[in-house]
C-alpha positions in Angstrom: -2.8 12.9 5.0 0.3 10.4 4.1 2.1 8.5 6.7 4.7 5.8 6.4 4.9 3.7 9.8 6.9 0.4 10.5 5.0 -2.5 11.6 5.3 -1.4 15.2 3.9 1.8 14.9 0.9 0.9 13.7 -1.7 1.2 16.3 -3.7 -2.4 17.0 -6.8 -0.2 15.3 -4.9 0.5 12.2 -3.3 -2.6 12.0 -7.0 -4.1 12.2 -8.5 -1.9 10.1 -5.6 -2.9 7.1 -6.2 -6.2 7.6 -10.0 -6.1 7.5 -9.2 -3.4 4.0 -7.2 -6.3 2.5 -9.5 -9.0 3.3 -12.6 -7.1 1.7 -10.4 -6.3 -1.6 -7.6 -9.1 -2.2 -10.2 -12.2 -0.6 -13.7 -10.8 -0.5 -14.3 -9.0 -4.2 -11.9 -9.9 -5.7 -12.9 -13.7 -4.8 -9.2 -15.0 -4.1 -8.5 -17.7 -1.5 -4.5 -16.7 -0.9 -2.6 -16.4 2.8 -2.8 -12.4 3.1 -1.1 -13.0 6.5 2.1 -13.9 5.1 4.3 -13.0 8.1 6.2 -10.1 5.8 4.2 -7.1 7.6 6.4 -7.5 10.8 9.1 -6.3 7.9 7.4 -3.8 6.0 6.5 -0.3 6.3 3.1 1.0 5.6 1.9 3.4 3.8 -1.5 4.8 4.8 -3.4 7.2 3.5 -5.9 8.8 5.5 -9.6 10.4 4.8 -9.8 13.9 5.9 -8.4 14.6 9.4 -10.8 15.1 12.5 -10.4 17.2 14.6 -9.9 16.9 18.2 -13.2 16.9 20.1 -13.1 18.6 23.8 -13.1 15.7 25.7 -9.9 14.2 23.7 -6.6 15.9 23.5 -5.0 17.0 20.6 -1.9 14.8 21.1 -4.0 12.0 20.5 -2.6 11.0 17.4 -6.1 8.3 16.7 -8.0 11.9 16.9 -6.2 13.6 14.4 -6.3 10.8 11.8 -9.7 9.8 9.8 -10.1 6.6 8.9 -8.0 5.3 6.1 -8.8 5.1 2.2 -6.2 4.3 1.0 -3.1 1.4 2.0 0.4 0.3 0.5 3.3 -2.2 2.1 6.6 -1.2 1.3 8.6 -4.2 1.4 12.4 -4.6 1.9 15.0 -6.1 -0.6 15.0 -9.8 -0.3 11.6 -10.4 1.0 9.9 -10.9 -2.3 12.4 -9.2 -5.3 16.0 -8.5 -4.6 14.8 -4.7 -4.7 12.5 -3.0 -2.7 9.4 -3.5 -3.5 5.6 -2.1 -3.4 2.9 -4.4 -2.9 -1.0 -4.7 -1.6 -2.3 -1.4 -2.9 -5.9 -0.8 -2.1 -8.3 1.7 -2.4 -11.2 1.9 -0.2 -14.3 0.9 -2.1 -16.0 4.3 -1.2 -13.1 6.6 -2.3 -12.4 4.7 -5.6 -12.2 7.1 -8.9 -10.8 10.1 -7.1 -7.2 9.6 -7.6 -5.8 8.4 -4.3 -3.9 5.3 -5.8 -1.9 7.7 -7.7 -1.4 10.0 -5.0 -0.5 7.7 -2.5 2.0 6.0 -5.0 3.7 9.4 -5.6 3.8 9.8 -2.4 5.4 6.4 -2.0 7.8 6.5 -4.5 8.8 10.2 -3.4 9.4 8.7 0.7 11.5 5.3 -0.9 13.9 7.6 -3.2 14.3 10.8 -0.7 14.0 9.1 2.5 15.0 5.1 2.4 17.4 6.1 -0.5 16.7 3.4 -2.5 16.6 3.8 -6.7 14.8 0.5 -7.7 11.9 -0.4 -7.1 9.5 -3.3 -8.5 6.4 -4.6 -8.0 4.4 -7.4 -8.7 1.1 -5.9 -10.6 -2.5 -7.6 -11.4 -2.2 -7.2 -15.3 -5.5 -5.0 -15.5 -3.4 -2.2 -13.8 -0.1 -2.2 -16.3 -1.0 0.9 -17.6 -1.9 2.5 -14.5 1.5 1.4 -13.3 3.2 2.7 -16.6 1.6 6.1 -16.3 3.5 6.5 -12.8 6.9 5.5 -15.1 7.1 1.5 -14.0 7.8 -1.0 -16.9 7.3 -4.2 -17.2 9.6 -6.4 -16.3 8.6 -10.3 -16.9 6.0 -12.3 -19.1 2.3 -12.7 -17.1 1.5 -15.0 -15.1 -1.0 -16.2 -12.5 -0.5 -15.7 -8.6 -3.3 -16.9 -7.0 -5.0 -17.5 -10.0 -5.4 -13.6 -10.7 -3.0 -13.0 -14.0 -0.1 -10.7 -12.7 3.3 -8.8 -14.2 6.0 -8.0 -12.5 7.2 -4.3 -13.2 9.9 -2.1 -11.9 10.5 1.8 -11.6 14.6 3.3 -11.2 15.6 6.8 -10.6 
């Protein structure tokens, strides 16, 4: 399951569990000292994909939305024109250690792509790629955009996408 939440409907266990996801993937493995908490969430909207859906145990009701959702394996922050590119932009895509090689960075970048044309009605869109993923990024129809260079001492690209 695919959802897109603001920054304020994020529930203080999701919002946790992203940060703890980015700090094990952008710090921890991929050894990078950088300020994840860059004070741009509060703008952004999240895209989150979750692991299969639980379901509601007798003892907790269905409209508990925490009951319905499993934990998450895969993340995104949609960020707004003028906060890093003068477009709106995708950024901070993980994928869960555990539910790597299964396709979920391409589903939840569909996904993502589908939600910022149809519903945000937006038409460009860039990004700000680690160079090892160009072609990833170029199979979902991004190009690149600028020569490489290094952010946070990881060589990056920046590419864009425009319907």
């Amino acid at each position: 399951m695919i959802k897109f939440k603001t920054f304020n409907q994020l529930t203080n266990s999701e919002l946790y569990e992203i940060l703890r996801l980015r700090q094990e993937v952008f710090v921890l493995e991929q050894t990078c000292l950088y300020p994840d908490l860059d004070n741009l969430d509060q703008r952004c909207r999240h895209g989150i994909l979750y692991a299969k859906a639980n379901e509601p145990s007798a003892d907790q009701p269905a409209s508990d939305q925490s009951a319905l959702e499993g934990p998450i394996c895969a993340y995104l922050r949609i960020l707004p024109s003028g906060t890093v590119f003068d477009t709106i932009a995708i950024g901070r895509v993980l994928v869960r250690e555990e539910f790597r090689k299964q396709g979920l960075a391409r589903e939840l970048l569909l996904a993502t792509l589908d939600y910022i044309k149809n519903s945000l009605g937006e038409k460009h869109i860039k990004l700000s790629a680690q160079q090892y993923l160009m072609d990833f990024y170029k199979s979902m129809g991004f190009r690149v955009i600028s020569e490489g260079y290094l952010e946070d001492g990881i060589p990056h690209i920046d590419m864009e996408i425009c319907f």
